[in-house]
RODO-2510 file (C-alpha; in nm, 4 decimals, decimal comma):
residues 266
     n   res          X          Y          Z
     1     x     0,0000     0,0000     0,0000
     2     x     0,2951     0,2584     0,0834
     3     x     0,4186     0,2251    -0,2249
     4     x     0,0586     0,2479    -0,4537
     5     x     0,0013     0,5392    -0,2085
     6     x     0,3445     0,7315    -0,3229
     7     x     0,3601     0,5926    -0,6644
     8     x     0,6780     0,4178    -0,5905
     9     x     0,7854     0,0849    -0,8206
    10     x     0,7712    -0,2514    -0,5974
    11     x     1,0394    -0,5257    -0,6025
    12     x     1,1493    -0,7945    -0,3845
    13     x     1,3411    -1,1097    -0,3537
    14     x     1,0426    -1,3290    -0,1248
    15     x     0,9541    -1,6590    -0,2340
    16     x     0,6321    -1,6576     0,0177
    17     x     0,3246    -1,7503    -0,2108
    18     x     0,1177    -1,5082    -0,0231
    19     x     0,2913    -1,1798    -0,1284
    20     x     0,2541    -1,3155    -0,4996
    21     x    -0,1216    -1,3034    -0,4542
    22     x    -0,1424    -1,0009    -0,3028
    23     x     0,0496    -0,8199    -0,5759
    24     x    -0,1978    -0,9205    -0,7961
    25     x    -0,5069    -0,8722    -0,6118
    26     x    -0,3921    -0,4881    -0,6534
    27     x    -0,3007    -0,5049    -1,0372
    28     x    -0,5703    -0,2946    -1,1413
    29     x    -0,5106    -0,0276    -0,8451
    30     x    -0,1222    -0,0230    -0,9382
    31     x    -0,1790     0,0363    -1,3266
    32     x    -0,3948     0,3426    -1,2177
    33     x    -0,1166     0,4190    -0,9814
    34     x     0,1894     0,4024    -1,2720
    35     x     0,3374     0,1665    -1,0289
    36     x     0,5073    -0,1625    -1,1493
    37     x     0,4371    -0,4572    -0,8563
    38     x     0,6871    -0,7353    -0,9338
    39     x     0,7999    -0,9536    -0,5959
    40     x     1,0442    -1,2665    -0,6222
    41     x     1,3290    -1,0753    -0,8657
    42     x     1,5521    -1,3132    -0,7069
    43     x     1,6940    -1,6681    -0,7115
    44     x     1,2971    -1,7510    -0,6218
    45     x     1,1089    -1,6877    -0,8990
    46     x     1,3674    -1,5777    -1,1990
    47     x     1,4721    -1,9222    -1,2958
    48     x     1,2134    -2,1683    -1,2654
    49     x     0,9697    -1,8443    -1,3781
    50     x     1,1883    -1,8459    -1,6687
    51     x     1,1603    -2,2416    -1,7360
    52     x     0,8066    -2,2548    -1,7460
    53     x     0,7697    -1,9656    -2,0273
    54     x     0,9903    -2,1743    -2,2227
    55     x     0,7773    -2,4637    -2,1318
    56     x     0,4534    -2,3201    -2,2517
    57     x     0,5832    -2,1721    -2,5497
    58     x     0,7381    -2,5459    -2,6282
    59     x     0,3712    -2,6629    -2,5889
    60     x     0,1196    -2,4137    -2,5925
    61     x    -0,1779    -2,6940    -2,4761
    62     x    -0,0247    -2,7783    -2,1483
    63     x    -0,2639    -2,8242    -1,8735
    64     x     0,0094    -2,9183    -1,6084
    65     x     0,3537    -2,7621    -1,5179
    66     x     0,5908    -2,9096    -1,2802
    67     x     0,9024    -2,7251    -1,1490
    68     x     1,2096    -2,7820    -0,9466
    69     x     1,6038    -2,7653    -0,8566
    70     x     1,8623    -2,8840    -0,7187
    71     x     2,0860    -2,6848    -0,4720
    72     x     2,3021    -2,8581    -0,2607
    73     x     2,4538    -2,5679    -0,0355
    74     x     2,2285    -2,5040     0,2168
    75     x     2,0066    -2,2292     0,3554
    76     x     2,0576    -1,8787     0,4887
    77     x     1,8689    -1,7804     0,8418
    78     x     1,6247    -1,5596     0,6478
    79     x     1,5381    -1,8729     0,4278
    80     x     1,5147    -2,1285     0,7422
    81     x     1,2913    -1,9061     0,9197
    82     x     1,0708    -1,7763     0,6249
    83     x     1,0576    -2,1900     0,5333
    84     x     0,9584    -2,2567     0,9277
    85     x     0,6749    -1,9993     0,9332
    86     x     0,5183    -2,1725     0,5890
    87     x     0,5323    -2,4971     0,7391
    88     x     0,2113    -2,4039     0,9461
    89     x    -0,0189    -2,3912     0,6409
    90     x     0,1818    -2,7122     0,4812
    91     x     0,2653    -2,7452     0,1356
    92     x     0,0882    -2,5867    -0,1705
    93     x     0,0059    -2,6820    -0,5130
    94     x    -0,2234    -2,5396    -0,7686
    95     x    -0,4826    -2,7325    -0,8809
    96     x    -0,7497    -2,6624    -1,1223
    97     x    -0,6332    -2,2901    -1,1233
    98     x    -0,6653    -2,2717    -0,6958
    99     x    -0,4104    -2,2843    -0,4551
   100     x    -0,4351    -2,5622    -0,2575
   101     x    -0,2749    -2,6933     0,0894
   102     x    -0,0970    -3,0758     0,0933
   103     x     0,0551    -3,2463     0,4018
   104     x     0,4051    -3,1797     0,4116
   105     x     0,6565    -3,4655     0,2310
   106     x     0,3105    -3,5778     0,1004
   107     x     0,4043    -3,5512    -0,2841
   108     x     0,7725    -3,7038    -0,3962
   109     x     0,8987    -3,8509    -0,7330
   110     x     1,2241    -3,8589    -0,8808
   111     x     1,3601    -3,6276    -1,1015
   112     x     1,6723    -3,5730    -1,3316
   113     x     1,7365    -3,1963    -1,2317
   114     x     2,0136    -3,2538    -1,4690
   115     x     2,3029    -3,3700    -1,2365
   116     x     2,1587    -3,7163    -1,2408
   117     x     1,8423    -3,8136    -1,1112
   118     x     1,7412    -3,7737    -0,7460
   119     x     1,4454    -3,7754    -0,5133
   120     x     1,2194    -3,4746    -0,4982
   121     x     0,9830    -3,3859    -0,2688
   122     x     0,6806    -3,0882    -0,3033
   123     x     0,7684    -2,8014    -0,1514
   124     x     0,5395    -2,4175    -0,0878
   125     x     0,7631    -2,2642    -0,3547
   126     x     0,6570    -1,9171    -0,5287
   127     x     0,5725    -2,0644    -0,8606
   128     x     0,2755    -2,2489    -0,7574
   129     x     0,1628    -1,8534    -0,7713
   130     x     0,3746    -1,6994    -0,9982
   131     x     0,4172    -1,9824    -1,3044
   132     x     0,0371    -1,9586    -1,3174
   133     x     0,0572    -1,5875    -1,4506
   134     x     0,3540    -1,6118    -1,6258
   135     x     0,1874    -1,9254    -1,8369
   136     x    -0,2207    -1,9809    -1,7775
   137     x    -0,1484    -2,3214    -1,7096
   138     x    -0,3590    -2,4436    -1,3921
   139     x    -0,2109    -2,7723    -1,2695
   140     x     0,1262    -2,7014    -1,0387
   141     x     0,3806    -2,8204    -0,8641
   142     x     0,7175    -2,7495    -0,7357
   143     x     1,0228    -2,9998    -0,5983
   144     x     1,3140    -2,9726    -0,4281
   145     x     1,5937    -3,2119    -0,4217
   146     x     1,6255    -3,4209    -0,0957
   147     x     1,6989    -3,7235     0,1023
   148     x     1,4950    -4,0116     0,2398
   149     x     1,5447    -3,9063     0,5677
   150     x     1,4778    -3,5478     0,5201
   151     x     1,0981    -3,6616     0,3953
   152     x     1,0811    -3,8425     0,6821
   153     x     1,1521    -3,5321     0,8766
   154     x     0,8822    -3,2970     0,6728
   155     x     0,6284    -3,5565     0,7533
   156     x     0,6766    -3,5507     1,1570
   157     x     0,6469    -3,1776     1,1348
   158     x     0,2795    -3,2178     1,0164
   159     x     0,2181    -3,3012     1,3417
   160     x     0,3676    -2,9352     1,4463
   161     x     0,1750    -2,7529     1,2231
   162     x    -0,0855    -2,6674     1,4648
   163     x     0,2147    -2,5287     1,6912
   164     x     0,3959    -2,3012     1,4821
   165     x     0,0655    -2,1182     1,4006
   166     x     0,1042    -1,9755     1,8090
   167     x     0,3112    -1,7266     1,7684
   168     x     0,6014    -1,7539     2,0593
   169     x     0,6625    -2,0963     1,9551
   170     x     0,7492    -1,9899     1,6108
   171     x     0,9742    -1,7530     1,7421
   172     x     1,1477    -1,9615     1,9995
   173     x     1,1919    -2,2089     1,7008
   174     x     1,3463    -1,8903     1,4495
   175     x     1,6034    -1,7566     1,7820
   176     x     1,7230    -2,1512     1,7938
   177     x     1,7583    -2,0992     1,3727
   178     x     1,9556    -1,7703     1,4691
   179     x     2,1768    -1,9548     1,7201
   180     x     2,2848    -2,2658     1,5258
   181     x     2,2458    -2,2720     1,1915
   182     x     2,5760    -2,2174     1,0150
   183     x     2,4682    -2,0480     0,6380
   184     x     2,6468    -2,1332     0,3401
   185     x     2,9863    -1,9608     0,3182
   186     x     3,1267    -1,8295     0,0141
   187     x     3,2983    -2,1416    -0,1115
   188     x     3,0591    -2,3525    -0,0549
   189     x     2,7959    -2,0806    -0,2318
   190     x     3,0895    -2,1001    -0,5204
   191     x     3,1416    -2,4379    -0,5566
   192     x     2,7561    -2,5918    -0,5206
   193     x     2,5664    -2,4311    -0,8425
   194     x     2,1860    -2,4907    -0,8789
   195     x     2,0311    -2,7100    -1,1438
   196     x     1,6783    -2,5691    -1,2660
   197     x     1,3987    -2,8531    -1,3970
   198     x     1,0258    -2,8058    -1,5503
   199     x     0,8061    -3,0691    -1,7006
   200     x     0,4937    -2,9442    -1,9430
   201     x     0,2501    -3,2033    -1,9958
   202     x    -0,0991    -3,1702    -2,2026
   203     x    -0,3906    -3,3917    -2,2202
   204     x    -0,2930    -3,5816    -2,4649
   205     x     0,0205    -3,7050    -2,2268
   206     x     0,2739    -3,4921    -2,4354
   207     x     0,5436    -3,3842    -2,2584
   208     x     0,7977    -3,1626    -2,2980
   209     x     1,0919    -3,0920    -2,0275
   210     x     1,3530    -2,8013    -1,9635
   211     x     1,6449    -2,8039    -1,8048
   212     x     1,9117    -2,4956    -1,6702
   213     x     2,2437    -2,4439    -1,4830
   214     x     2,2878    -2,1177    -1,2821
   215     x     2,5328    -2,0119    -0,9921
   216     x     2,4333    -2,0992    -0,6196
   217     x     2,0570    -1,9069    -0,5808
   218     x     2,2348    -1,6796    -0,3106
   219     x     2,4830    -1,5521    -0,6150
   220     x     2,2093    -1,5280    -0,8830
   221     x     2,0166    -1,3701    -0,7028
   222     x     2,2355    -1,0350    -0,7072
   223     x     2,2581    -1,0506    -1,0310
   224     x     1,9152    -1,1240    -1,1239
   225     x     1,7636    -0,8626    -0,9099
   226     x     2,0189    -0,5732    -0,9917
   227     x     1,9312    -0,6667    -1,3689
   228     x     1,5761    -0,6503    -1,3590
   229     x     1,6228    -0,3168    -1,1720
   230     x     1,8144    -0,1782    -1,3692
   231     x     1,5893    -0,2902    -1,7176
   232     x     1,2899    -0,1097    -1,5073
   233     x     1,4787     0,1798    -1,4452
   234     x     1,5271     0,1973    -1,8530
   235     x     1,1504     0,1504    -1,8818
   236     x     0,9910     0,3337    -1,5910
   237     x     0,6519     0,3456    -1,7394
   238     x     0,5705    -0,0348    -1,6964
   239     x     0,2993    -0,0914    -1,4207
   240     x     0,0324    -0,3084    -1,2806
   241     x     0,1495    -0,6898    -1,1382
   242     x     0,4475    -0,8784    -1,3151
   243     x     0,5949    -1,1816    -1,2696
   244     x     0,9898    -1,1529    -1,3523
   245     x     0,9587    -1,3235    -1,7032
   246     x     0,6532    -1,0908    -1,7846
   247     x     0,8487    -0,8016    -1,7170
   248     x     1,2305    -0,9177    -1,9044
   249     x     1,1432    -1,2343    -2,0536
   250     x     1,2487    -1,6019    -2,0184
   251     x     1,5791    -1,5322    -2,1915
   252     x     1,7041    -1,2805    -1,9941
   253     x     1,8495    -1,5602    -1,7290
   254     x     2,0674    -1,7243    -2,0121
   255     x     2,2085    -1,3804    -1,9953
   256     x     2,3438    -1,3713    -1,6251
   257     x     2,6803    -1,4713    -1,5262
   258     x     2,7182    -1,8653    -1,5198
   259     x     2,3990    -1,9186    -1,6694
   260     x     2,3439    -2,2134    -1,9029
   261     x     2,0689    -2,1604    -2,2102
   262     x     1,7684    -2,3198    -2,1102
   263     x     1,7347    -2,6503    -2,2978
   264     x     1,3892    -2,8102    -2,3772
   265     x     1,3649    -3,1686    -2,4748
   266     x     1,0886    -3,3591    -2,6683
***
């Protein structure tokens, strides 16, 4: 609201699927506004954002989308704790064009992210908002790479859910985060890069999949957001509610240092 109110452009780096929706609930008041709304410039949405344009211009009929990666360097604080306060609603998928809530470790398959094939597991991720606008398509789903045992772990914390939702648990649980988690350093952010997946499938079971290299999602992201912002500052008369590929479209993360082109496969 601060920034419809003082006609101000909007960007972020959240993945949280609830800002997404409220960016576009306002779409209409922000076009009348001249102000551009366009959250998750970042390592969550750019990629996988990018991915499924690709995948929907590969095949236009696709009524289900499936996303994911594979990063292997672990998570910041600000990403443990954001992940800890969605675990209360469980995960999300869309399905028939709604958001919808899952049991956590609930959906799994396995997936060549392309660094060989691993297990997956459904995770709250932005794009079950986002890829929706970016493509019309109203089936999805995003995975994560992960172990047996840490599925084992998401399913347990179902029975937490009701828990985290009181509000001085949650924080007790996010000052522990604070205390011991150790976040990725700089060589481990250097030498773990992040392997970007999609899957389009129509009702005629045709699929297509995609397939992209970037740097760690903690490195993209810098350069993703500082070059959407500075394409927005060329063009400062977009406005309304963007995803990233809407606004600099799905080749602009081939661009980025360390990027791979995004290969799609029959």
């Amino acid at each position: 609201q601060p920034c419809l109110a003082t006609h101000v452009h909007y960007l972020d780096i959240t993945r949280e699927i609830d800002v997404f929706e409220l960016a576009r609930s306002v779409d209409e008041k922000a076009r009348r506004a001249g102000v551009l709304l366009c959250p998750g410039v970042g390592f969550d949405v750019v990629p996988t954002d990018s991915v499924a344009a690709k995948l929907k211009a590969a095949l236009p009929n696709a009524t289900e989308l499936a996303l994911g990666f594979d990063s292997r360097s672990g998570f910041s604080k600000g990403t443990a704790k954001t992940a800890l306060e969605s675990a209360a609603d469980g995960s999300k998928l869309r399905r028939a064009g709604r958001i919808v809530s899952v049991p956590l470790g609930s959906r799994t398959r396995r997936i060549d992210f392309g660094n060989g094939e691993r297990l997956a597991v459904g995770i709250p991720w932005g794009d079950v908002s986002t890829a929706y606008y970016t493509t019309g398509i109203g089936n999805i789903e995003v995975f994560t790479a992960t172990s047996q045992n840490a599925i084992k772990r998401l399913k347990r914390t179902n029975w937490l859910r009701p828990l985290l939702r009181q509000r001085w648990i949650l924080r007790t649980m996010q000052r522990r985060i604070d205390r011991k988690l150790r976040p990725p350093d700089r060589t481990q952010r250097e030498s773990n890069p992040t392997y970007v997946w999609g899957e389009a499938r129509n009702a005629a079971g045709e699929i297509r999949t995609a397939r992209l290299r970037t740097p760690n999602g903690y490195a993209l992201t810098v350069h993703t957001a500082l070059g959407i912002l500075e394409q927005l500052l060329a063009e400062p008369q977009r406005s309304g509610f963007m995803t990233p590929t809407m606004l600099v479209g799905s080749d602009f993360i081939s661009t980025l240092p360390n990027c791979s082109a995004i290969r799609v496969e029959p």
